[in-house]
Structure formats: structure tokens, C-alpha cells
VOGU-3710 file (C-alpha; in Angstrom, 3 decimals, decimal comma):
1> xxxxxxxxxx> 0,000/0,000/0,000  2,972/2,165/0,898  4,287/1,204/-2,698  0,877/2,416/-4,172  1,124/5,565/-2,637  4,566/6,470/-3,494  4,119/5,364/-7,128  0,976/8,308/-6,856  2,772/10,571/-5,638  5,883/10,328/-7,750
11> xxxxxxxxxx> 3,148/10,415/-10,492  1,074/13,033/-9,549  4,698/15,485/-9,172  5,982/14,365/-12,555  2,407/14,917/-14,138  2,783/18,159/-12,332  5,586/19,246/-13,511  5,068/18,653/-16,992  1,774/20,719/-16,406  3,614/23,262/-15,187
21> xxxxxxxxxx> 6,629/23,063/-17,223  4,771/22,973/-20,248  2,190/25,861/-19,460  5,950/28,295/-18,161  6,922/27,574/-21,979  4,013/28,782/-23,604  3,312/31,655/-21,221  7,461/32,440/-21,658  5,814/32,556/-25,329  3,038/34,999/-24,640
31> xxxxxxxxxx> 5,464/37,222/-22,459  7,819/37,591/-24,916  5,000/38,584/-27,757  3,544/41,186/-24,952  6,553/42,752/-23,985  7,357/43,684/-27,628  4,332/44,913/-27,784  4,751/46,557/-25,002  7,696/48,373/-26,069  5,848/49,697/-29,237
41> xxxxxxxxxx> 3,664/50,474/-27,221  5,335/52,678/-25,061  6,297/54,489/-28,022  3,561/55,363/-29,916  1,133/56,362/-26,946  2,736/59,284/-26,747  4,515/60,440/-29,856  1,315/59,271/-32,160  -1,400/57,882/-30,187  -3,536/57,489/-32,862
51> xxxxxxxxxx> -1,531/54,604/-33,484  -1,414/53,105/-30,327  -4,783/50,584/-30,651  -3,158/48,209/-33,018  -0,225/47,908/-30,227  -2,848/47,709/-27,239  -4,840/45,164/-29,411  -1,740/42,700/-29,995  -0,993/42,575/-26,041  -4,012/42,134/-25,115
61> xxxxxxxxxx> -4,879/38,393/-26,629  -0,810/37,460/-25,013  -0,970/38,972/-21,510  -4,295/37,138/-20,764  -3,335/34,173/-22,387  -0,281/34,322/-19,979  -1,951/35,554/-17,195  -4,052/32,146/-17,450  -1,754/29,952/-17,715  0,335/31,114/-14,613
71> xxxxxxxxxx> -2,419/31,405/-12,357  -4,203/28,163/-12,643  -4,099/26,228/-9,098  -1,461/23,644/-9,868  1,048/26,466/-11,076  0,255/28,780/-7,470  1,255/25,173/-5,353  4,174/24,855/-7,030  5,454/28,220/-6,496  6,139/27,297/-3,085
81> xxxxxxxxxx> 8,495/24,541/-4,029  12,070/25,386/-3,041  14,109/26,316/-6,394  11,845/26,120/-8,733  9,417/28,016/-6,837  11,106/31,791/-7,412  11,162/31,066/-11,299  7,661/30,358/-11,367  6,653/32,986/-8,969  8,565/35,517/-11,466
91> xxxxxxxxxx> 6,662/34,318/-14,169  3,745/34,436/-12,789  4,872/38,096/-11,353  5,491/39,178/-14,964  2,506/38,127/-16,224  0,112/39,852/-13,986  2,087/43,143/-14,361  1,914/43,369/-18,074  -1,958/41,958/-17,858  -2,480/44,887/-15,121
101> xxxxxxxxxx> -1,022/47,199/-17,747  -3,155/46,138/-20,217  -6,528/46,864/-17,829  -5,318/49,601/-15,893  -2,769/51,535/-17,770  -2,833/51,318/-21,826  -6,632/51,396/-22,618  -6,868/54,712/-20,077  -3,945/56,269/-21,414  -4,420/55,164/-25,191
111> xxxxxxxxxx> -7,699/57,373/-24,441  -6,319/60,122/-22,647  -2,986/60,878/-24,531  -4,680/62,122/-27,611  -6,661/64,799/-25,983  -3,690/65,466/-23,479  -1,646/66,306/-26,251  -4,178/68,434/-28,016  -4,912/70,512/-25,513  -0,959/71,160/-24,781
121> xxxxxxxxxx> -0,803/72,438/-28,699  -1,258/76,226/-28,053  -3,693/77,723/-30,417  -3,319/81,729/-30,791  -0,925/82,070/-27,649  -3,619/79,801/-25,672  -3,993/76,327/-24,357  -7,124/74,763/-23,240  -6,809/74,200/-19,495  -10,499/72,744/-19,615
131> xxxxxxxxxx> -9,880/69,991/-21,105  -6,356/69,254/-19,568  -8,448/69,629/-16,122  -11,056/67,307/-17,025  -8,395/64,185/-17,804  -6,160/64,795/-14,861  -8,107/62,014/-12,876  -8,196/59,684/-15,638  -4,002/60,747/-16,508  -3,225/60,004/-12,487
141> xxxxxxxxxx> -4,881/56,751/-12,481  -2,906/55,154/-15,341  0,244/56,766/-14,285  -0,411/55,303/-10,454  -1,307/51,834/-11,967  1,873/51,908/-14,234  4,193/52,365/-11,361  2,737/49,290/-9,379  3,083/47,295/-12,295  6,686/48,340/-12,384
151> xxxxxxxxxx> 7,286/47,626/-8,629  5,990/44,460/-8,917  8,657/43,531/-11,258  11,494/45,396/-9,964  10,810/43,874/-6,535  11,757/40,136/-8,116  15,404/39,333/-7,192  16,833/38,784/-10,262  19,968/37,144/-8,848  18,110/33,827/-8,221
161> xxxxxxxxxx> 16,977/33,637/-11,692  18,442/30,903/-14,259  20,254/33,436/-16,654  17,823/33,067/-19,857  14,910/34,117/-17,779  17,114/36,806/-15,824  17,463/38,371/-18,524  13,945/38,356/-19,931  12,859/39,339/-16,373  15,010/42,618/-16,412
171> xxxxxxxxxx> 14,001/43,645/-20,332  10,538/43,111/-18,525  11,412/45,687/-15,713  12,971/48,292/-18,165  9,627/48,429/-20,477  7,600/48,834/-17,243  9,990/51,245/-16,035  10,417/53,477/-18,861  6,094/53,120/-19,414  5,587/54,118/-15,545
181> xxxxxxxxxx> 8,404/57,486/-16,566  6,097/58,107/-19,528  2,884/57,909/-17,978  3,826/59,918/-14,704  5,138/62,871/-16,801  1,831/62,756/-18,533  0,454/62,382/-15,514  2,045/65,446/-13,874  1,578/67,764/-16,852  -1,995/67,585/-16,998
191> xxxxxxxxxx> -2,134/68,078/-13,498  0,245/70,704/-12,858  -0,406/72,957/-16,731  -4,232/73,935/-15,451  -3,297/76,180/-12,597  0,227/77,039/-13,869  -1,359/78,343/-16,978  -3,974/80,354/-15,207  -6,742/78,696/-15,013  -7,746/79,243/-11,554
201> xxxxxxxxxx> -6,303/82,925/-11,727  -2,868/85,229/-13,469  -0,312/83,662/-12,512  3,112/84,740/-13,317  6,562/82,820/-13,660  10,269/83,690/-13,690  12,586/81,767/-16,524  16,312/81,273/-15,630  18,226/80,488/-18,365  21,633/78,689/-17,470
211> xxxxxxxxxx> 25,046/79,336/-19,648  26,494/75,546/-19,692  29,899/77,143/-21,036  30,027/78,729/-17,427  29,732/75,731/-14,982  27,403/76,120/-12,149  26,142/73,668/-9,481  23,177/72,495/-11,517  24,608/73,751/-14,825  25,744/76,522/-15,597
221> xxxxxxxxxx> 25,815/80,559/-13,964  22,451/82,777/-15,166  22,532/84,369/-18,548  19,183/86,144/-18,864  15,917/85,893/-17,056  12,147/86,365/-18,773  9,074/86,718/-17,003  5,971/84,924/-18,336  2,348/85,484/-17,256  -0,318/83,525/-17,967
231> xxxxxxxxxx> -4,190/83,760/-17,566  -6,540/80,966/-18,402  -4,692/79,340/-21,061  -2,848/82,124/-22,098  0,606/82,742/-22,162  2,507/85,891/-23,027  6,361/87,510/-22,374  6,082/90,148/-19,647  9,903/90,838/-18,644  13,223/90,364/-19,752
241> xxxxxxxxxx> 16,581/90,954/-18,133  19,889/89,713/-18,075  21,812/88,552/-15,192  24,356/91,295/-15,848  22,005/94,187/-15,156  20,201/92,660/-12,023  21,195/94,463/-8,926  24,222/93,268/-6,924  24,249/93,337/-3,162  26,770/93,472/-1,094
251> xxxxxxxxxx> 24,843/91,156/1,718  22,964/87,863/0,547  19,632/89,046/-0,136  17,612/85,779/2,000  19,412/84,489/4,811  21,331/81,026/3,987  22,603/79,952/7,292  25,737/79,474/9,184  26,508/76,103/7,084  25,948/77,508/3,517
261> xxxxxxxxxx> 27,465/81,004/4,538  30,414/79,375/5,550  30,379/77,193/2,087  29,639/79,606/-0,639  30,779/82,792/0,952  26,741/84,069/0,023  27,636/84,442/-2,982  24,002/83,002/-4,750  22,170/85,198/-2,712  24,219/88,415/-3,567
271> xxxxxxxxxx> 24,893/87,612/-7,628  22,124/86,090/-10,069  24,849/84,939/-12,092  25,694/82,712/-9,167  21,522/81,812/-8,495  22,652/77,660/-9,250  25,804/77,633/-7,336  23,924/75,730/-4,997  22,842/72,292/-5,819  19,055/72,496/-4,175
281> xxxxxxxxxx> 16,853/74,172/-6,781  14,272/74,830/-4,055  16,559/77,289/-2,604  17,689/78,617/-5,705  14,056/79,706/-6,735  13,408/81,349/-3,946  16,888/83,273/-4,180  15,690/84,427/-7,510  12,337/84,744/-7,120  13,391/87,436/-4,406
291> xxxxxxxxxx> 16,285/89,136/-6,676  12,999/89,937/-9,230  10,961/90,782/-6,953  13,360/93,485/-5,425  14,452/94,833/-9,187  10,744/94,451/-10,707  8,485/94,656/-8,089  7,080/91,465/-9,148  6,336/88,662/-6,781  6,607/85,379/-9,348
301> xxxxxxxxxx> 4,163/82,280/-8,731  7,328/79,934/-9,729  10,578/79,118/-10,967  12,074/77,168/-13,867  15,540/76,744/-14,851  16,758/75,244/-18,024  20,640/75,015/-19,919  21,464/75,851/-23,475  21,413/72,029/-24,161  17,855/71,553/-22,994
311> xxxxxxxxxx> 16,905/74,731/-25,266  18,556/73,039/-28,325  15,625/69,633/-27,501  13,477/72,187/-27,425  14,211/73,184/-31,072  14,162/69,498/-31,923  10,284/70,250/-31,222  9,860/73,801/-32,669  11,966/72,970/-35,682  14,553/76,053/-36,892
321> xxxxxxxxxx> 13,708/79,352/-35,271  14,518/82,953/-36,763  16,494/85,377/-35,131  16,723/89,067/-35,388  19,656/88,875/-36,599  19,452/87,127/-39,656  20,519/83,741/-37,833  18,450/80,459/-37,951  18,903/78,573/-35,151  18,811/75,053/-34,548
331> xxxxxxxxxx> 19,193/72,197/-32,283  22,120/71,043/-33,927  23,879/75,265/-34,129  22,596/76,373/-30,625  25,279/74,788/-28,831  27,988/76,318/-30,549  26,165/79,232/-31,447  25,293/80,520/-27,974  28,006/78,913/-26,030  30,989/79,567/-27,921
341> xxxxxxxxxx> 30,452/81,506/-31,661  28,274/84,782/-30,153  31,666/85,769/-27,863  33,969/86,166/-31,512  31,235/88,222/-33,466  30,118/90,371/-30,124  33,096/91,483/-28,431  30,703/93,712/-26,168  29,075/91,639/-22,916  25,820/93,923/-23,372
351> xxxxxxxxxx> 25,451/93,249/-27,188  26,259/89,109/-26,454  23,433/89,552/-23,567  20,845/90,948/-26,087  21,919/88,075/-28,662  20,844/85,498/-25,809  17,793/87,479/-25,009  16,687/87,505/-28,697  17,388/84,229/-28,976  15,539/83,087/-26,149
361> xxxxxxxxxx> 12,704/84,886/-26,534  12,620/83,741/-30,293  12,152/80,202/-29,300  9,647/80,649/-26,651  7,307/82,692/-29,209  7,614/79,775/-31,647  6,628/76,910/-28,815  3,676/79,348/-28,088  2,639/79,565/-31,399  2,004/76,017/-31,681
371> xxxxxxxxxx> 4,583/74,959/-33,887  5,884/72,712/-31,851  4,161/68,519/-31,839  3,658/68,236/-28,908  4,794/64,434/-28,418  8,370/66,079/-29,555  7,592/68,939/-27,146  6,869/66,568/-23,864  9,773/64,158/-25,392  12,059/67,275/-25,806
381> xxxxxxxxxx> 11,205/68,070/-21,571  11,159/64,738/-20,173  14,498/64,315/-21,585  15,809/67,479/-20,472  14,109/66,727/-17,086  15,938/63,061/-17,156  19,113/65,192/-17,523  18,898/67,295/-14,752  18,464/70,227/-16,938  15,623/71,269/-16,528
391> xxxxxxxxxx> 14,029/71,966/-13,032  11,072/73,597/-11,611  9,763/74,836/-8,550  6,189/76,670/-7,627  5,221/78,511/-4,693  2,199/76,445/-4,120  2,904/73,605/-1,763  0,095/71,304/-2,800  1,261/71,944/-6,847  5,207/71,422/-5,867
401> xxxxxxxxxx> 4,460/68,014/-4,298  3,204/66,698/-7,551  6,824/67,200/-8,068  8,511/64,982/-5,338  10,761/62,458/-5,979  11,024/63,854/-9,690  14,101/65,083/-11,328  12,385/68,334/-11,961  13,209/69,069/-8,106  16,710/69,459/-8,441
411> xxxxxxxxxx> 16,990/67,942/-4,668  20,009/67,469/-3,091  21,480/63,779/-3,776  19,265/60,870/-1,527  20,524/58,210/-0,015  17,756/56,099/1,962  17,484/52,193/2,386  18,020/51,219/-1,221  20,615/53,778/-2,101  23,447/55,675/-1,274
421> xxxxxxxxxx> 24,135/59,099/-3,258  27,469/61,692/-3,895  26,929/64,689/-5,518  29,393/65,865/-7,756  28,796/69,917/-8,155  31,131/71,701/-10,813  31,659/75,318/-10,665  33,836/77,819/-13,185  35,957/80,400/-10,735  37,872/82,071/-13,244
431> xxxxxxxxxx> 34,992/84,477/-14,858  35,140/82,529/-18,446  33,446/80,309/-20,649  35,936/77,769/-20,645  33,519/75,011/-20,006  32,690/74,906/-23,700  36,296/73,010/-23,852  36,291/71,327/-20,481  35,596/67,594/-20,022  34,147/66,287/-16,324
441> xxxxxxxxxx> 33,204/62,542/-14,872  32,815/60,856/-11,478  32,085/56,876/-11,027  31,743/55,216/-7,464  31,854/52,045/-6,327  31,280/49,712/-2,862  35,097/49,125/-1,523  34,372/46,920/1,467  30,173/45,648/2,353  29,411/45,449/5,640
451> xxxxxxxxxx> 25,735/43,881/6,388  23,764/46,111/8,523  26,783/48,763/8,945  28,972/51,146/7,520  30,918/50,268/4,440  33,445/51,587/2,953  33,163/53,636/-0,438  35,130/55,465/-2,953  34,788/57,892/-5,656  36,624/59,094/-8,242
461> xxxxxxxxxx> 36,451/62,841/-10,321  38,463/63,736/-13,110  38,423/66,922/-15,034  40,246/67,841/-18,662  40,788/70,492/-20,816  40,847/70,603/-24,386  41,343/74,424/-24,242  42,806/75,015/-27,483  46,139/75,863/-27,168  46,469/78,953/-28,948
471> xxxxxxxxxx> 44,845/80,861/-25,985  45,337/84,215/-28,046  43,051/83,057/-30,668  40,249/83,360/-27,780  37,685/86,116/-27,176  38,637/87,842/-23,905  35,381/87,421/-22,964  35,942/83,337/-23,364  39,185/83,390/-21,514  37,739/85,732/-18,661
481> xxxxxxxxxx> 40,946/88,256/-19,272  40,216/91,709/-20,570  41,756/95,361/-21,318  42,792/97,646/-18,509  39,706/99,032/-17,471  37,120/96,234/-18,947  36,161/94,903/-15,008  36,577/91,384/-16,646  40,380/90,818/-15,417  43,818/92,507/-14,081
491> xxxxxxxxxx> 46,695/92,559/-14,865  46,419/90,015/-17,893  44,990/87,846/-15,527  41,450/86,154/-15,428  39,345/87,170/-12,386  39,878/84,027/-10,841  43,579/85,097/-11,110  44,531/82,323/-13,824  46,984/82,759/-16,692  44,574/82,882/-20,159
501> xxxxxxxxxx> 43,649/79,619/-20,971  43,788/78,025/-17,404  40,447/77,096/-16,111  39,882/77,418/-12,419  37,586/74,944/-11,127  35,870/74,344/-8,254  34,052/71,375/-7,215  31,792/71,017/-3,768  31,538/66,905/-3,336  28,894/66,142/-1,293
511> xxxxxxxxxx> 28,852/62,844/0,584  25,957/60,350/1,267  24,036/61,540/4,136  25,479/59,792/7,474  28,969/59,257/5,692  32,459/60,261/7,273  35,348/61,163/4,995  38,033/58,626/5,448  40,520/59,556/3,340  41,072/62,123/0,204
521> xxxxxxxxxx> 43,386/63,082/-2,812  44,040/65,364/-5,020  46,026/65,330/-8,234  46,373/69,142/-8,266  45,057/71,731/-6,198  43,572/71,124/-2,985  40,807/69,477/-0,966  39,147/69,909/1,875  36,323/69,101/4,053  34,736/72,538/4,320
531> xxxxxxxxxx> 31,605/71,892/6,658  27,993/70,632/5,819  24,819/71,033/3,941  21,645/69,375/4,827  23,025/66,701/7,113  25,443/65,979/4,260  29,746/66,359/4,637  31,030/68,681/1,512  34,180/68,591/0,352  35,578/71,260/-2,041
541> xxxxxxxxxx> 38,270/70,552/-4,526  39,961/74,059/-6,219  42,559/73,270/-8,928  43,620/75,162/-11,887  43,642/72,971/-15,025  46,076/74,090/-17,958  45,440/73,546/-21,604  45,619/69,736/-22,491  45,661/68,968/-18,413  43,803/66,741/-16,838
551> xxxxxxxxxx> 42,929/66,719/-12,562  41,915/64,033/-10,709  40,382/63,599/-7,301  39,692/60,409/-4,891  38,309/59,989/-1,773  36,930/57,261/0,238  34,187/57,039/2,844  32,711/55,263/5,528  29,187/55,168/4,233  25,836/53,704/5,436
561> xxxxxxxxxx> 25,283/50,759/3,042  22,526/50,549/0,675  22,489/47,793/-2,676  23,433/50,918/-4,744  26,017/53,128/-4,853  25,046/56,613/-7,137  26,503/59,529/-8,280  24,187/63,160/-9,182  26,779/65,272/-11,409  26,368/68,638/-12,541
571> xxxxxxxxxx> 24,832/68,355/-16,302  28,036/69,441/-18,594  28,299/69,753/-22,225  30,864/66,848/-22,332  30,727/64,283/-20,185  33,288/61,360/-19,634  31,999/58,096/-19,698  31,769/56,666/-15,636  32,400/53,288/-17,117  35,853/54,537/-18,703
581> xxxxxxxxx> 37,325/56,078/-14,886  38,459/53,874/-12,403  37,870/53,813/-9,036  40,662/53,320/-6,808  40,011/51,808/-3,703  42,476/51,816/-1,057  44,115/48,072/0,318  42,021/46,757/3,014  43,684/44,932/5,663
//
């Protein structure tokens, strides 16, 4: 009898397995059919959603097909067998996430996107805030089911996984995750465009436009500023200044505290060139929110902030814009054009300032013309926003936190349970626009794990110039050195005090909250621990870098651990590679 029941047993486990075994290859099938799909998908929603059904239609037959054959009762026991278990359970994972996407996400959004993107086409100077209101429930809902969908997968240890289904496991996260991106931008600018645009009342909003040839903490220092006001739907150019002819004070303007004082000398709050010196965009805005309000009398409902780099996506969008000048420019000229070519042809900083001002008015007039598609438009801002070039910031509590978490907050760098963060923080400080030749990387990495404690960590900055060598064939304006007289530079000297051609550069490395400096050094120049900023250690690293020179710096830490190790840079024009610099960590004993 014993016999008998062993022989069932056996039987009823091998018929079970090749139930199971045989239903995880042909929902494997079905996933892999869905997850293309989903991928098209993810494209067309937004950039032509008219052509998003046929893509909806396709996953819809696979993900329920898959969805059935993972969740039948014989396939749920088994996921509780050791081994085999996980696999199954991941399967089974995947398949309700894209099947949740299907119900929850695509057929909402497939609906909504259209009319989203309608009503962001201006039309006369206008947009139509009533109909962006009305979808911002329907927008929210997709974007909040998205990002489950996405948790679920990314919370499936992938390290457990047999390789081939590893790997389909993490193309299956990076669809959901780059969907659940999509659909919250959506998500947030139907929610936040109504009352930014006026539709509950004027509203008015200060532009900063950052100079990347010029580093800054968060780009690059402030060229010109415009003022835009809007009233239900429509938008119009107010005010424009330059940074140049903004008051300067000889006391910060809002009081920083003891800690940043100490850092930055008050410098942000006493210069809007310097109003992104400091890497928290929060307290930037309100900096120069307060310089306009003192020059113009103006009290602004928000801030945004975007580089020369995120202007030239913007013209991906607009298409070729016409300047006063006589100039067309373009996303592949502005670059070059504003960054580097305007300093030969005006010699003059107030006839460069009105170029930029032209310009940048130019291109705003075009976006609010409706030139612009607006798939390229909201493609054109999320990746600026990706970037950390573009940032934003409104004086309305309840709008801002729509922005939490986002990159559009321009936070300090987080480090929590599932990540540790440095923050890299570039700044020019010899009065140039040397950046346009300079070259800047960082790359971390864990030196020594230590479960439940402090580990040890390293990182490692580098920083090159590919100043041409023939300084003399420079602008003065480029090399920051000017005539007698000019207020650019003495004694043939920039104002950072640098022979023409040497770039001064300053970099404020902030450590992972709850990290201690263990040890630091410096190719060139020097560093030093220099006190702290938000609960985090900062570290600032001066060196002068010659034409052709490159300076390095590497510390290590004594970090809280978290399973990843990150690294927020300042967004330059030409960024090294982190994969290509090594990280040096130092012998443990």
C-alpha cells in the first residue's frame, strides 16, 4: 500500500511538472510577444497615439493568455516549491504586471494621450486648461497603476533567476519602467499645466536660463531671465533681463545659514549669475524669485531653470527658429552658437546679452505659437528633465508636491534604504566660458560591504581640458581676461587670477548623508572638508587645469550601506563616460 502511494505521488509530481513546465513555456511565449508589444507600445502612446490601438490590441490576446496559464491552481502550489518556486513565482509576477497594464494603464492612457496632447498644442498664444483639467483624474490613475506594475517587477530578485529568464525578467522591468516614466510625466503635466497656466487665476513665472559654457552647481551661472504670465490658457512675455544688469548686493539678499554662509561665501544670494551655485533648486528659486521681486516689483508664482542644451531639444520640437539677426537657429547650431560663436562676433558683454535674449525669446514665441508637436515637445522636456536640466519649482505647496521624488526638483542627492548618493557639483571660478572646452566625470563604487553597517566607499572625479592651445586666438570674454579698465580681469589675468587659458575649477563633493570622509586626494590643487549642507559632509576641490591637463580627485568614505552606490553630477556639455574612470580603492587589511 505504501508502494501504491509512493508510485501516486511520484506520479502526480511528474504529471505536475510537466503541467507546469509545459504551461511556463508557452506563457514564456506569450510574455515575450507582450513585452514587444509593449515596447511599441510605449512608443507610440505618446509620440502618435492614434496609433497606439493596433499595439494595445496585440498585447491584449498574449498577456491574458499568460496571465491564465500562470495562475491556474497547480502552477500557485508549485510556487512554493524550493528552487523552482522563485522562477515560477517571477513568471507568474510578470505576467500579472503586463496583464495589469493592459486593464489599468494602456486602454486609459491610449484614451487620454490624444486629448492630453491636443490641448498642450497652443492655439493663438492659448492652451485649453479645460480639457487638460477634465483628464487629470483619468491621466493620475494610469500613471499610479503603471508604477505598481513596475514595482511588482522590480521587486523580483533577479539574482536567483536561471540566466535566460534573468534576462527576460530585467528587459521586462525596463519596459515597465520606462512606461511608468512616460505615464507619470503625462500624468504630472496635466495636473500641474491647469493652474500654472492660469486657469484658476494670473499667474506669473520667472525663466532662468543657465550658460552651460560657465559651470554652475546644476549647470551653468544665469545668462538672462524672462518673465511669463499667464491667464486661463494664455501665455505671453512680460519681462526680460539679463543677469548682468540685475542688482548686486553686497549682503545675501535671503538668509542662507551658518553652514551655507560658511560654504559659498553668500555668494548666490548676492549675484544672479551665481543663483545655481547651490545644488538644491528649491533654494535657488526662492533666491531668484526674491532678486525679481526686489528689481521688478514682481512677486513670481514659480521658478524654472533650463541650460542651453535643454533649449537646443526644445528646437528638436519647434523645428529652426529665426532670429533678429538674420541667424536660424537650430538644435544642432545652438550649442555652438550661444556657447561659444556669439563671444567672436560680439566682443561687447551687453550686445552678447541681447543676442541670448533675442534668442531666447525667439524660441519661446515659436513653442507658443504652436509649432511645436507636442509628443516632440513633452519628449524634448522629459528628456531634459531626465538630464537634470531642466528643473522647476512653484510657490504652491500642494502643486510642488506633484513634483517629489522627480528630477524636476533638483533635490540634493538621496541616499535612503536602497541607495546611497554623492553629488558631484562643478563650478567655473575664473569668470570665463571655458567650459565649452572642459571635459568632467565621477564613477563610485562599494570598496568593502558590511551587512547592517557602515561600508566603505570610494569615488573618483576627473576633469580635462581641451582648451585650445592657442589661448590668443580666444575672445577675452571666453578666456575671462580683458583690457585695462574692462572689469573682466587685471593685470592680464582672469578674475579668478589664472593665466589665459587656465580654467579654475571648483568642485563642492557632497557625501551620502550619514557618511564620514576617510581619506582624500588630489592630483592638483587642494581638498578639503569645508563643513555641511543638509546633514550631508562637503568637500571642495579648487585646482587650476592648464590647456591639455587633466585633474583628478579620490576619496573614500565610511558610508551607510545601501544595494546601490550613485553619483548626481552637474549636467556638462561633455561628459566622460563613468564606465571609462576607475575607481581606486584603497588596500584593506
Amino acid at each position: 500500500m505504501t508502494r501504491i502511494a509512493l508510485w501516486c505521488v511520484l506520479g502526480v509530481t511528474v504529471c505536475a511538472f510537466a503541467w507546469v513546465g509545459t504551461r511556463g513555456a508557452l506563457a514564456a511565449y506569450h510574455l515575450q510577444k507582450a513585452q514587444t508589444a509593449a515596447g511599441a507600445l510605449q512608443r507610440t502612446v505618446l509620440s502618435s497615439p492614434e496609433e497606439s490601438q493596433p499595439a494595445l490590441n496585440a498585447i491584449e490576446e498574449d498577456t491574458a493568455a499568460a496571465y491564465a496559464l500562470t495562475h491556474d491552481p497547480v502552477w500557485r502550489v508549485t510556487e512554493g516549491l524550493p528552487w523552482v518556486g522563485p522562477h515560477l513565482a517571477a513568471v507568474s509576477t510578470a505576467a500579472a504586471s503586463l496583464n495589469d497594464v493592459v486593464l489599468n494603464v494602456a486602454g486609459p492612457l491610449a484614451e487620454v494621450a490624444p486629448n492630453a496632447l491636443q490641448a498642450m498644442t497652443p492655439s493663438g498664444g492659448a492652451f485649453d486648461v479645460d480639457t487638460l483639467a477634465a483628464l487629470g483624474a483619468d491621466a493620475r490613475a494610469a500613471a499610479n497603476a503603471a508604477r505598481s506594475s513596475s514595482d511588482a517587477l522590480a521587486a523580483v530578485n533577479e539574482d536567483i533567476l536561471v540566466a535566460p529568464l534573468a534576462s527576460v525578467m530585467s528587459k521586462a522591468d525596463d519596459t515597465m519602467a520606462t512606461l511608468a516614466g512616460a505615464t507619470e510625466a503625462l500624468a504630472n503635466a496635466v495636473e500641474l499645466l491647469p493652474p500654472m497656466l492660469g486657469a484658476e487665476g494670473p499667474r506669473d513665472y520667472l525663466v532662468v536660463f543657465q550658460n552651460d559654457a560657465e559651470w554652475r552647481s546644476l549647470g551653468g551661472l544665469t545668462g538672462s531671465l524672462l518673465q511669463m504670465h499667464t491667464d486661463n490658457g494664455a501665455v505671453t512675455i512680460w519681462d526680460q533681463s539679463s543677469a548682468t544688469s540685475m542688482t548686486q548686493y553686497p549682503k545675501p539678499i535671503l538668509d542662507l545659514g551658518t553652514d551655507l554662509a560658511s560654504i559659498y561665501d553668500g555668494k548666490p544670494a548676492r549675484f544672479a549669475h551665481n543663483l545655481t551655485q547651490i545644488p538644491d533648486f528649491a533654494l535657488d528659486a526662492e533666491i531668484a524669485r526674491e532678486f525679481w521681486s526686489r528689481d521688478k516689483n514682481v512677486d513670481v508664482n514659480g521658478v524654472l531653470s533650463l541650460d542651453t542644451t535643454a533649449l537646443s531639444y526644445l528646437l528638436d520640437a519647434t523645428g529652426p527658429v529665426q532670429l533678429e539677426t538674420g541667424d536660424t537657429l537650430t538644435s544642432d547650431n545652438a550649442v555652438s552658437l550661444l556657447l561659444n560663436e556669439v563671444y567672436a562676433r560680439y566682443p561687447e558683454p551687453a550686445d552678447q546679452d541681447r543676442f541670448f535674449e533675442s534668442a531666447t525669446s525667439a524660441v519661446f514665441e515659436k513653442l507658443l505659437s504652436g509649432a511645436a508637436k507636442p509628443s516632440a515637445l513633452l519628449s524634448a522636456l522629459q528628456k531634459a528633465g531626465s538630464e537634470h536640466r531642466l528643473h522647476i519649482w512653484n510657490a504652491e505647496p500642494e502643486e510642488q508636491s506633484v513634483l517629489d521624488d522627480t528630477t524636476l526638483q533638483g533635490q540634493l542627492p538621496t541616499s535612503n534604504a536602497t541607495k546611497s548618493s554623492f553629488g558631484v557639483y562643478f563650478n567655473d571660478g575664473t569668470g570665463s566660458k571655458l567650459d565649452y572646452f572642459m571635459n568632467a566625470g565621477a564613477n563610485a563604487q562599494w570598496c568593502q560591504r558590511v551587512s547592517g553597517g557602515n561600508s566603505s566607499a570610494a569615488l573618483h572625479v576627473e576633469v580635462s581640458s581641451e582648451v585650445p592651445a592657442d589661448v590668443a586666438s580666444l575672445p577675452a570674454y571666453v578666456t575671462g581676461v580683458g583690457a585695462p579698465g574692462s572689469g573682466i580681469g587685471r593685470n592680464g589675468l582672469s578674475v579668478g587670477g589664472t593665466q589665459p587659458g587656465v580654467a579654475r575649477t571648483v568642485t563642492y563633493v557632497y557625501l551620502p548623508e550619514g557618511a564620514l570622509l576617510s581619506d582624500v586626494e588630489a592630483s592638483s590643487g587642494t581638498a578639503t572638508e569645508v563643513g555641511f549642507h543638509d546633514g550631508r559632509r562637503v568637500v571642495l576641490w579648487d585646482v587650476n587645469i592648464a590647456p591639455g591637463e587633466t585633474a583628478t580627485l579620490d576619496l573614500t568614505t565610511n558610508t551607510p550601506t545601501g544595494p546601490e552606490l550613485g553619483v548626481q553630477m552637474t549636467p556638462v556639455l561633455n561628459e566622460i563616460d563613468p564606465s571609462q574612470l576607475a575607481v581606486s580603492c584603497p588596500d584593506v587589511p
